[in-house]
N, C-alpha and C positions, 0 to 999 in steps of 0.2 A: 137266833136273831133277837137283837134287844127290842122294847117298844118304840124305844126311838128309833131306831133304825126300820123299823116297822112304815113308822108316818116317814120317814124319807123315799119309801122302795113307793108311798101310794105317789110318791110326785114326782116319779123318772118319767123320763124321756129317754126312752134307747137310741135314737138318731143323734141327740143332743149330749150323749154320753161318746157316741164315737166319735162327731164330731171333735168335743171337747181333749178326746185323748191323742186323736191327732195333732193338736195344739201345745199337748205337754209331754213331752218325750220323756220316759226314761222312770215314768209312772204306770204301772200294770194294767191293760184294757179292766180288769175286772176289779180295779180298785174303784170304777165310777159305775156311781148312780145313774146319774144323766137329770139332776135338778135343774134348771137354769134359774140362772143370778136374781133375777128378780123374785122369782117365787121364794127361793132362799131367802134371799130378804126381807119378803114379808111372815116366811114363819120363823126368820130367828125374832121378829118385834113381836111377836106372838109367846115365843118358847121364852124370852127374858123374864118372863110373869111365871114361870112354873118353877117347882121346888126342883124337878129334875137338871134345871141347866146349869143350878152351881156343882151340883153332881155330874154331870157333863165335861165339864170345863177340867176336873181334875182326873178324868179316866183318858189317860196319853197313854202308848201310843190309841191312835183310831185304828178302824179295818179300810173305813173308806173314804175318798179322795172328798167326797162331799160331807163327810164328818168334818174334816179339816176345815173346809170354806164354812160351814159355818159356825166351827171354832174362831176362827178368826172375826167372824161379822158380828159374833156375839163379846168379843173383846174389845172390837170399837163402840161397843154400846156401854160399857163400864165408865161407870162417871166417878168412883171414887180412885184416885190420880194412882196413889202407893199403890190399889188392890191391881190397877193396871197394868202397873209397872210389872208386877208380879208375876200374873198373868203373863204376860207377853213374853217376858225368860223363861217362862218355864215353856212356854209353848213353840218359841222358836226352835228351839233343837228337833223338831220331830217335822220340821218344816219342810218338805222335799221338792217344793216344786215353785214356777214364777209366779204360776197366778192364786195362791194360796198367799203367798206372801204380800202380795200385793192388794189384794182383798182385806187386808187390814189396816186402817186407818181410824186409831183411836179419837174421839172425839175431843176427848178430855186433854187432850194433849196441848192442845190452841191454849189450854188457859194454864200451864206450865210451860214455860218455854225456859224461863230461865235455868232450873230443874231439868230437865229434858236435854239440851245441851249435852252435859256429861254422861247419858246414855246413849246418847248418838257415837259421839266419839268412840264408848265401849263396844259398841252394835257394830260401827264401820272398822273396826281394828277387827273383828274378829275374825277366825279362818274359816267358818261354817260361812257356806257361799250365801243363805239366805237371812242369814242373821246380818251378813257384810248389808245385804242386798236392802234389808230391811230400814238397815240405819241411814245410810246413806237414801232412800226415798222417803224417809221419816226428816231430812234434814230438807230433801226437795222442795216437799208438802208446807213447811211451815216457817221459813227461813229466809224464802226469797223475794219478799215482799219489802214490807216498811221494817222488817225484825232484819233486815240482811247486812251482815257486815262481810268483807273483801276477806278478811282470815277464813270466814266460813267452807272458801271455797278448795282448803288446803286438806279437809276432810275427805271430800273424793279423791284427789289430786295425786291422792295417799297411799289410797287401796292398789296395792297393786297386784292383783289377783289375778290370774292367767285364766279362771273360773270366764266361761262364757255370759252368764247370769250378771254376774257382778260387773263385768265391762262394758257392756249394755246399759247396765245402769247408770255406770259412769258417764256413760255418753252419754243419756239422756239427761242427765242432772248438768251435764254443761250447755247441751244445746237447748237446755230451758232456761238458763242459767244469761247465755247469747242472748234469747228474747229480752230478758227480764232486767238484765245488770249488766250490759253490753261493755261499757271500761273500763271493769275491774276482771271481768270473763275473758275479754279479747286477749289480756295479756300469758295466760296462759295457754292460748293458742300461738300468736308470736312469738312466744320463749320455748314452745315445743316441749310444755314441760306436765305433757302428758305422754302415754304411750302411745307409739306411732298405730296403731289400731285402732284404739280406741280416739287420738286425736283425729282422723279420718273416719271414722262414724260419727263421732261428736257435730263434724262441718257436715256430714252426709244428715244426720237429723237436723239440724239446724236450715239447711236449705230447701229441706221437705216442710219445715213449718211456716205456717201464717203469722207468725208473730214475730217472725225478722226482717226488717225491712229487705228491701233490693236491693242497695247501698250496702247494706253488709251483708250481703248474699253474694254480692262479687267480690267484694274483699274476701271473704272465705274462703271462695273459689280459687283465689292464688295461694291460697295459705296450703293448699290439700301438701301432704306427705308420697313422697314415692315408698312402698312397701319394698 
């Protein structure tokens, strides 16, 4: 056992470890520690100060599931843009699960966007379900505001991946998408130029959220797909 993995085993949780692996299928009971999120978070702003964590960051694959998480939490703390970039490819491929992936959210990223763009696009093309997964909530995160233009939304639109992980995502990126950019969103729901699965989980998050109105919560409601 390494030392790092030493100070991870004093901050388990065994109930929080099985809990957690019932949440991720298709990842081994004994690949988890049983950290939880927060305590992780505060020893990866701890661990970015040591000479171990750039030595960290380049020993892929990990043994365990909470190595990963806070490879990832310590990749959103990289403030120089290139070195992130870097980071991030090399570490997606070894990505096996939703909430590893999604536990990464660069900071640096907000202040490239223009740049960022064209890695999106390569992240959402790709056939690795989490590298797909990654791009396309990397476009969610930082797109849909004042930076959002109507093209943006042919990125998802795109993926067409039969991958459960990635359709998910899809759906989530348009029913946030409904909240956020309702008619430029809407029409890809009335041209059904989504997949019928995912267009009917799309309208199924959308209805479950607080941030679409009622008014188009019934309009939705007509729009559903027979399977």
């Amino acid at each position: 056992m390494t030392s790092l993995q030493e100070r991870l085993f004093a901050m388990q949780d065994k109930q929080y470890a099985a809990f957690q692996a019932k949440l991720t299928p298709g990842v081994p009971m004994e690949s988890f520690i049983g950290i939880r999120v927060p305590v992780l978070r505060k020893f990866t702003k701890e661990f970015t100060k040591e000479k171990e964590c750039k030595d960290f960051l380049h020993q892929l694959p990990h043994e365990y599931y909470d190595e990963n998480m806070l490879h990832g939490l310590l990749i959103s703390e990289v403030k120089d843009y290139e070195e992130c970039i870097r980071l991030t490819d090399n570490f997606l491929p070894f990505v096996d699960n939703w909430a590893v992936c999604d536990i990464m959210s660069p900071k640096v990223f907000a202040k490239h966007k223009e740049e960022l763009l064209a890695k999106i696009k390569a992240w959402s093309k790709s056939s690795h379900v989490y590298t797909c997964r990654f791009g396309i909530e990397t476009l969610m995160s930082h797109y849909m505001d004042k930076d959002f233009k109507a093209e943006y939304l042919e990125t998802p639109a795109s993926a067409r991946s039969e991958e459960y992980y990635v359709k998910m995502m899809v759906a989530w990126f348009f029913a946030t998408a409904l909240a956020k950019q309702w008619d430029a969103t809407i029409l890809y729901i009335e041209q059904h130029r989504l997949a019928p699965w995912t267009h009917n989980k799309t309208i199924q998050k959308a209805m479950e959220s607080f941030r679409v109105p009622q008014a188009h919560k019934e309009f939705l409601k007509a729009c559903r797909m027979k399977l």
